[in-house]
Every structure is written in structure tokens, then in C-alpha cells.
C-alpha positions as a LaTeX table, in Angstrom:
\begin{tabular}{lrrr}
\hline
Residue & $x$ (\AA) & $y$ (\AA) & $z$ (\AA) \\
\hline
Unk1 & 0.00 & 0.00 & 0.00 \\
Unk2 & 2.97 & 2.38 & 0.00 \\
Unk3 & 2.73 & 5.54 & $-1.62$ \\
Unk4 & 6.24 & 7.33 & $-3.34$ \\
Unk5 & 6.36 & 11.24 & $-2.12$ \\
Unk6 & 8.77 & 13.17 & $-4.45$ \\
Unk7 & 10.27 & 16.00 & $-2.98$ \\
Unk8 & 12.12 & 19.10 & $-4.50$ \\
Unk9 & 13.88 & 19.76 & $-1.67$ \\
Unk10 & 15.16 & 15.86 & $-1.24$ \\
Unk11 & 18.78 & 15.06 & $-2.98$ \\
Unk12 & 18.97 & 12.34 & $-4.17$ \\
Unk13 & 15.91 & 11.00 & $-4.07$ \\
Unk14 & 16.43 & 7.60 & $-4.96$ \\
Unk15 & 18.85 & 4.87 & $-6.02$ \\
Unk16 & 17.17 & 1.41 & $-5.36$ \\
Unk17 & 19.78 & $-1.47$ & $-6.20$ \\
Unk18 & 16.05 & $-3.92$ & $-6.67$ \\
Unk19 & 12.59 & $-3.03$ & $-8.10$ \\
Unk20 & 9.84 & $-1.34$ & $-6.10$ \\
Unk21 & 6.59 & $-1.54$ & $-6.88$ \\
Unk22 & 4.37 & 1.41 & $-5.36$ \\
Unk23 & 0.48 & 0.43 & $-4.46$ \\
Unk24 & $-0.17$ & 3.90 & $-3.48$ \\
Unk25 & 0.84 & 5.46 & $-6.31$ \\
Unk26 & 3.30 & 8.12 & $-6.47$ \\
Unk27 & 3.06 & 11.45 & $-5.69$ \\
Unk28 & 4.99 & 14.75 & $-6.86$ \\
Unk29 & 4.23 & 18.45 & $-6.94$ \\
Unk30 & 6.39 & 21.21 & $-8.30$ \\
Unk31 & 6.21 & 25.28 & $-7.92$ \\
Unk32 & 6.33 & 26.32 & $-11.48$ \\
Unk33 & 7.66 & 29.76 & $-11.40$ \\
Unk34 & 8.40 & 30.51 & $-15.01$ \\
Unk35 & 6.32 & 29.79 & $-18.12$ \\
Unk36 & 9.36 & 27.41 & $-19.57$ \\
Unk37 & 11.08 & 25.16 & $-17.65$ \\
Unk38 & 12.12 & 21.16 & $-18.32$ \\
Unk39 & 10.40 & 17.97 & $-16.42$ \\
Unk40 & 12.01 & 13.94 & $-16.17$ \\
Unk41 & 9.75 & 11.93 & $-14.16$ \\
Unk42 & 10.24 & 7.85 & $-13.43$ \\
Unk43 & 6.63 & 7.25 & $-13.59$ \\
Unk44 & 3.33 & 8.81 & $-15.99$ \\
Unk45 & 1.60 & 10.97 & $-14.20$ \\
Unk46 & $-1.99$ & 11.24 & $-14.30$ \\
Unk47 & $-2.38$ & 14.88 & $-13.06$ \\
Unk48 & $-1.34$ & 18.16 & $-13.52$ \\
Unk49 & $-1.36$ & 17.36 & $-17.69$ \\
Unk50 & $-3.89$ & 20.09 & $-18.20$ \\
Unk51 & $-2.21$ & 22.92 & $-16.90$ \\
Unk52 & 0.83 & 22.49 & $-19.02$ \\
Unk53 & 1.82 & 22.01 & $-22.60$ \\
Unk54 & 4.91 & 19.27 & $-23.10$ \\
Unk55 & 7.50 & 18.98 & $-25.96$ \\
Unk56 & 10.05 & 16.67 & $-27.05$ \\
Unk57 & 13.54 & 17.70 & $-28.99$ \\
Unk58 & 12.65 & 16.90 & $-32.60$ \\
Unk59 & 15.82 & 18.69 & $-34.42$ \\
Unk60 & 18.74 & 20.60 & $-33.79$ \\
Unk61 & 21.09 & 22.91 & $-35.63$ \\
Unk62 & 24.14 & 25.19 & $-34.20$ \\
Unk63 & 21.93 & 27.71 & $-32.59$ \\
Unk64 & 18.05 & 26.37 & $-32.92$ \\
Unk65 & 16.41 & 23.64 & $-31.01$ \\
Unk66 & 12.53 & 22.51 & $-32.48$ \\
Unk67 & 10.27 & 20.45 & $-30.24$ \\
Unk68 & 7.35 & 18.41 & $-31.19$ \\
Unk69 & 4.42 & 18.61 & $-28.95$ \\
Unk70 & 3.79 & 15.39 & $-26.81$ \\
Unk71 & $-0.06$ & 14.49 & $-25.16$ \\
Unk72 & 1.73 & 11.60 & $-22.59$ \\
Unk73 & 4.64 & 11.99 & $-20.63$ \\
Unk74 & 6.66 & 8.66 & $-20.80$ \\
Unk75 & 8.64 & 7.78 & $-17.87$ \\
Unk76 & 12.14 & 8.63 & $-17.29$ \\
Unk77 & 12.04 & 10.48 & $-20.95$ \\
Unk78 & 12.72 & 14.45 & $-20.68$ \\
Unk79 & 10.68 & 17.21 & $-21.55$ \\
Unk80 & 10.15 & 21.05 & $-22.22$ \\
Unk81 & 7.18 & 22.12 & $-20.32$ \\
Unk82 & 5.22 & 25.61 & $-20.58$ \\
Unk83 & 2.89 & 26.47 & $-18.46$ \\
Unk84 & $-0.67$ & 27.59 & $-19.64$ \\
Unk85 & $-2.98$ & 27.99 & $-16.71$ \\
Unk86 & $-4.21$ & 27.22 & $-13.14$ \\
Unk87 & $-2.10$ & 27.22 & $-9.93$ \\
Unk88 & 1.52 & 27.55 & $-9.77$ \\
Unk89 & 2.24 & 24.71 & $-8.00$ \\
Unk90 & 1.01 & 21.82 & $-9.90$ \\
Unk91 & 0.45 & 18.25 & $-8.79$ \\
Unk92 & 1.89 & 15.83 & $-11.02$ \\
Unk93 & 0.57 & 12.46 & $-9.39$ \\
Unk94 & $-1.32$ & 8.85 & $-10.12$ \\
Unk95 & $-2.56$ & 6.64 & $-7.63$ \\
Unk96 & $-2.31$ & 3.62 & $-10.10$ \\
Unk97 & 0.00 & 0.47 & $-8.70$ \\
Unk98 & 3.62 & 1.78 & $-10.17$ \\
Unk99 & 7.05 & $-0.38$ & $-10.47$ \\
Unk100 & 10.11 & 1.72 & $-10.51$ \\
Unk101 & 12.84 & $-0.19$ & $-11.99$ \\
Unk102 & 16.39 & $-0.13$ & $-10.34$ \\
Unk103 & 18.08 & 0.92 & $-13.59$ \\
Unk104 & 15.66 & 3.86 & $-13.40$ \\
Unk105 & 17.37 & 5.73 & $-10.62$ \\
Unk106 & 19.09 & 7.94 & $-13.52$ \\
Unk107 & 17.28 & 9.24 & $-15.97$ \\
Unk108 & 17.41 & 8.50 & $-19.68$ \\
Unk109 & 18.58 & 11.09 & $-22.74$ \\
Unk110 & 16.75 & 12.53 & $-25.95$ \\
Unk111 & 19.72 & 13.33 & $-28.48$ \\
Unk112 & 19.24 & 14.98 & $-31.85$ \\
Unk113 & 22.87 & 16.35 & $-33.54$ \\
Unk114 & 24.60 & 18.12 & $-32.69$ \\
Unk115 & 22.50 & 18.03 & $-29.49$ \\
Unk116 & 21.61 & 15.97 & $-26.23$ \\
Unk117 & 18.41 & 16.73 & $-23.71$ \\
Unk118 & 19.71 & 14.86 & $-20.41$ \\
Unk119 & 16.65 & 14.10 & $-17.68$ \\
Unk120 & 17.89 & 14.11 & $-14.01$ \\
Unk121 & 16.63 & 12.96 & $-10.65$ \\
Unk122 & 19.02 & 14.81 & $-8.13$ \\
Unk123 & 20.70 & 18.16 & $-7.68$ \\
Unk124 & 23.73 & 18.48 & $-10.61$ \\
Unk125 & 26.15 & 21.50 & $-10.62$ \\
Unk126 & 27.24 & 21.59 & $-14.38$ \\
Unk127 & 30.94 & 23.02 & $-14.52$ \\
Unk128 & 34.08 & 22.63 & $-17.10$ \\
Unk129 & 35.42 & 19.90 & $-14.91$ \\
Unk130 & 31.90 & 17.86 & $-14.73$ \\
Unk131 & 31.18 & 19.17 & $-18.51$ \\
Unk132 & 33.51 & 19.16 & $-21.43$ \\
Unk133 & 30.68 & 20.33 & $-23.66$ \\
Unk134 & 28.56 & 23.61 & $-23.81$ \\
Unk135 & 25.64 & 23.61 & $-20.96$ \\
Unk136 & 22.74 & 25.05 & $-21.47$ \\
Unk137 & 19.57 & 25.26 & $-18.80$ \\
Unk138 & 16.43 & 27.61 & $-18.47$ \\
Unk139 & 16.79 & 30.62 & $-16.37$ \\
Unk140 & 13.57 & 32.29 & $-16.57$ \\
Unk141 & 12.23 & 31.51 & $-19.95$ \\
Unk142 & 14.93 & 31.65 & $-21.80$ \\
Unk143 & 17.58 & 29.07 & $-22.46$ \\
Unk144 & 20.51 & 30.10 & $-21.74$ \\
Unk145 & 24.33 & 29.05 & $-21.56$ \\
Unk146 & 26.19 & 28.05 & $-18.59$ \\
Unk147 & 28.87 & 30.53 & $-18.10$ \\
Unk148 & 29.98 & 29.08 & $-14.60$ \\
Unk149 & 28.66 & 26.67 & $-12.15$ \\
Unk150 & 24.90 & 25.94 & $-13.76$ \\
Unk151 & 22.68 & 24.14 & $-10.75$ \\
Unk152 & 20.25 & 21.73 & $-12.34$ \\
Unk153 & 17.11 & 20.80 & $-9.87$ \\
Unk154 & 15.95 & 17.34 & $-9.74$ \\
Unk155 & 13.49 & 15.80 & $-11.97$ \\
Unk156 & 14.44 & 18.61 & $-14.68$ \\
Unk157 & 16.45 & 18.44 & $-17.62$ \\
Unk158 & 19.27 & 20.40 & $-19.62$ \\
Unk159 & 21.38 & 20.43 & $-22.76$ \\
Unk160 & 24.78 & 19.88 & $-23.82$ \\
Unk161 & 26.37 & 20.68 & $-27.70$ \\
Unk162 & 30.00 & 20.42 & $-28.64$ \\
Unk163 & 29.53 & 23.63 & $-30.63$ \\
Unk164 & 32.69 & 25.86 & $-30.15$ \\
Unk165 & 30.29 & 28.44 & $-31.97$ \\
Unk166 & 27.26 & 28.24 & $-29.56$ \\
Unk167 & 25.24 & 31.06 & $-28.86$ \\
Unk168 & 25.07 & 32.82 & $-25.02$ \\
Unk169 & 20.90 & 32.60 & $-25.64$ \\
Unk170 & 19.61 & 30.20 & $-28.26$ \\
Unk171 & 16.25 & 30.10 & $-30.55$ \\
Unk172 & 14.08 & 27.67 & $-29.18$ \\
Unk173 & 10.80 & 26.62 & $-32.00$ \\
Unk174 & 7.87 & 25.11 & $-30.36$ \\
Unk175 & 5.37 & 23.40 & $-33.33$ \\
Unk176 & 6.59 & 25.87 & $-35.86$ \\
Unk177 & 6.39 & 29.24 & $-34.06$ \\
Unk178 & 9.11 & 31.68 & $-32.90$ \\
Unk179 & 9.09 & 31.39 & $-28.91$ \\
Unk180 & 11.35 & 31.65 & $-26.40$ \\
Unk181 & 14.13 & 33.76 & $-27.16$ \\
Unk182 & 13.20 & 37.92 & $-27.07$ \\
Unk183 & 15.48 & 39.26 & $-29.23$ \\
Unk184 & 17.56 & 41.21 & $-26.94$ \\
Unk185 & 21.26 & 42.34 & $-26.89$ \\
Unk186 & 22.49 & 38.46 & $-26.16$ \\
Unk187 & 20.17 & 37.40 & $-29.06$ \\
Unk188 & 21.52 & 39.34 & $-32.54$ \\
Unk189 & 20.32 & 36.70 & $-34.66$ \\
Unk190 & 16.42 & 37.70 & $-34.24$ \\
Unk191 & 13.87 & 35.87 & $-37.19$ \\
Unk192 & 12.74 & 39.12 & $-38.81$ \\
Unk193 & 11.25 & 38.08 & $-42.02$ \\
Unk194 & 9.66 & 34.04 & $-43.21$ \\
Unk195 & 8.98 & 32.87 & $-46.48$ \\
Unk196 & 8.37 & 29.56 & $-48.58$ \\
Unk197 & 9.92 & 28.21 & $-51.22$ \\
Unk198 & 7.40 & 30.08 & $-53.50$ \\
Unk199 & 8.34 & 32.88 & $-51.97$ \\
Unk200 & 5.28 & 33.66 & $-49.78$ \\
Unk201 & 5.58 & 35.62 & $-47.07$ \\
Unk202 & 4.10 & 34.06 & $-43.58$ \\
Unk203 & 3.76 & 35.70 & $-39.73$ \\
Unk204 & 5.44 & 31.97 & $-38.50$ \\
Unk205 & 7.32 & 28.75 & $-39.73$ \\
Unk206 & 5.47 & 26.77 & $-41.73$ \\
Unk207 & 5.47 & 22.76 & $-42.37$ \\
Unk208 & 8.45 & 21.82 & $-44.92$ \\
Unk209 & 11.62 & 24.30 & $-46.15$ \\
Unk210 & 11.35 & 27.81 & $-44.75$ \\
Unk211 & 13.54 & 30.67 & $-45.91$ \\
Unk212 & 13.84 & 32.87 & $-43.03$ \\
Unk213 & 15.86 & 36.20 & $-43.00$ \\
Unk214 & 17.55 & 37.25 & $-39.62$ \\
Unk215 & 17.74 & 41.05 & $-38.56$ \\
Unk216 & 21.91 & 40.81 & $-38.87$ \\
Unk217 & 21.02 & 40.44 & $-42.58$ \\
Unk218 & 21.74 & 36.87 & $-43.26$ \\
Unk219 & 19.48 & 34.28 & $-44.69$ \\
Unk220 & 19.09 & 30.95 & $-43.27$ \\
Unk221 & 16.69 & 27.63 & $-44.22$ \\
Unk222 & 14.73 & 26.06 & $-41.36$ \\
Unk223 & 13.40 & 22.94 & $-42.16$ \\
Unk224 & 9.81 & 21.85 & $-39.51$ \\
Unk225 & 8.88 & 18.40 & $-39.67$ \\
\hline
\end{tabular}
């Protein structure tokens, strides 16, 4: 009859060398702050789904990460989430019978080249010694690049590239529109202009090749799946 209470403020929270298996269900509630922010859960929760919208990393180029939108959260997979209405602390909960595996005590990885979404269940502090690659983890709503010791809260995710080139704030396209990013002083490479191949202008990405002019002057092809 046990029942599994996740806590933010718990590091680590668990590292079972056997299988446990959860009557009760598991419980887990999180103080969303910020619209954007990342989720890795070890179970499918069967609340708190309708006050948030969930992605998964589809694509990746130097500077632009595209997400698909997602309806179920799979377990130990990670996740952008944005925030869309009711309370700001959300329960994120089932009270159906639930096995947590022993390999599931670290969390799995979405990659997409050059990039990799890593889920976590405890505290990390992400630093050149830990890292070799570029960090990057939401602060706020933006996504932003770790310039120092980057703290990564459990049961959230972040990203690493190789990129030498990497942006300090990166472009971040959520079902084919523009989001994320304001185009600010760390952002110079701002989406001013989209067209199609036929050269029609449109207010967002579209489905298929997009030709998209940046306010530095350059031209660049985005391609949404």
C-alpha cells in the first residue's frame, strides 16, 4: 500500500539497487515559477497534464532547437514544459499500482545532432570539470548558456552541444512558431522576415523548407517536420 512522495527539496531521491513496486501510487508536486522550464519523471503521471503544454527535442542545428508537442509523458524520458494555466504549484501524481525499476534511478537522454536533452533525478552542478561540452539550462524563460557553475534541480532536464560556436541565448521553436528567445542584446540573430519556397511571405514557420531572414542580414533555411 505504500505511496512514493517526491520531494524538490530531497537530494537524491532515490537509487534502489532492486525493483519497487508502489500500491499507493506516487506522488509529486512542483512550484512552477516561469512559463518554460524542463520535467524527467520515473513514472506517468496522471495529473497536472492540463495545466501544461509538453514537448520533445525533434531537431537541432548550431543555434536552434525545435520540439514536437507530446499528449503523454513517458517515464524517465525528458521534456520542455510551458505552463498555460491554473495554480503555480502543480500536482503531477497517479494513484495507479507503479514499479520503478532499479536501472531507473538515472534518468534516460533525448539526443538529436549536434545536441543531447539529459533528464535528471538529483541536484547536478554543471561546470568545465563535470562538462567538457557547452551547458545550457532555463533561467527564466529563456535558455541560456552556462557561463559558470549551472545548478540543475531534480526531476528537470538540460542540454549539452560540442559547438565551439554556440550562442550565449539560443532560438528555441515550439510546433513551428518563434518562442522563447526575445530578441535582446544576447540574441543578434532575431527571425525578422519568413517565407516559402514560392516565396510567400508568412507571420510563422510553416510545415516543410522555410527561408527565413535574420535582422543581422543573413538568410538561413529552417526545415519543420
Amino acid at each position: 500500500t505504500a505511496t512514493l512522495v517526491l520531494d524538490d527539496a530531497l537530494s537524491p531521491f532515490f537509487a534502489a539497487e532492486s525493483d519497487n513496486t508502489f500500491n499507493g501510487g506516487i506522488q509529486y508536486k512542483r512550484k512552477v515559477s516561469a512559463e518554460k522550464s524542463t520535467i524527467t519523471l520515473p513514472f506517468t503521471p496522471s495529473s497536472g497534464l492540463e495545466n501544461c503544454t509538453f514537448y520533445k527535442l525533434s531537431s537541432g542545428s548550431e543555434n536552434i532547437l525545435t520540439f514536437e508537442k507530446v499528449t503523454k509523458l513517458e517515464p524517465n524520458n525528458p521534456y520542455i514544459m510551458v505552463k498555460t494555466e491554473g495554480p503555480n504549484e502543480i500536482d503531477f501524481s497517479t494513484d495507479k499500482s507503479t514499479t520503478i525499476l532499479a536501472k531507473d534511478s538515472v534518468a534516460s537522454k533525448t539526443t538529436s545532432s549536434p545536441w543531447t536533452m539529459h533528464g535528471t533525478y538529483s541536484t547536478l552542478v554543471i561546470n568545465s570539470e563535470s562538462c567538457k561540452d557547452n551547458a545550457y539550462g532555463f533561467t527564466g524563460n529563456y535558455l541560456k548558456k552556462n557561463t559558470g557553475n549551472m545548478t540543475v534541480k531534480p526531476f528537470r532536464a538540460y542540454f549539452t552541444t560540442p559547438s565551439t560556436t554556440a550562442k550565449d541565448y539560443l532560438d528555441v521553436i515550439f510546433g513551428g512558431e518563434v518562442t522563447g528567445i526575445e530578441r535582446n542584446e544576447f540574441s543578434p540573430e532575431g527571425i525578422t522576415e519568413i517565407f516559402s519556397l514560392d516565396g510567400k511571405k508568412h507571420d510563422c514557420l510553416q510545415k516543410g523548407m522555410n527561408i527565413v531572414k535574420m535582422n543581422n542580414g543573413s538568410i538561413k533555411k529552417i526545415v519543420i517536420k
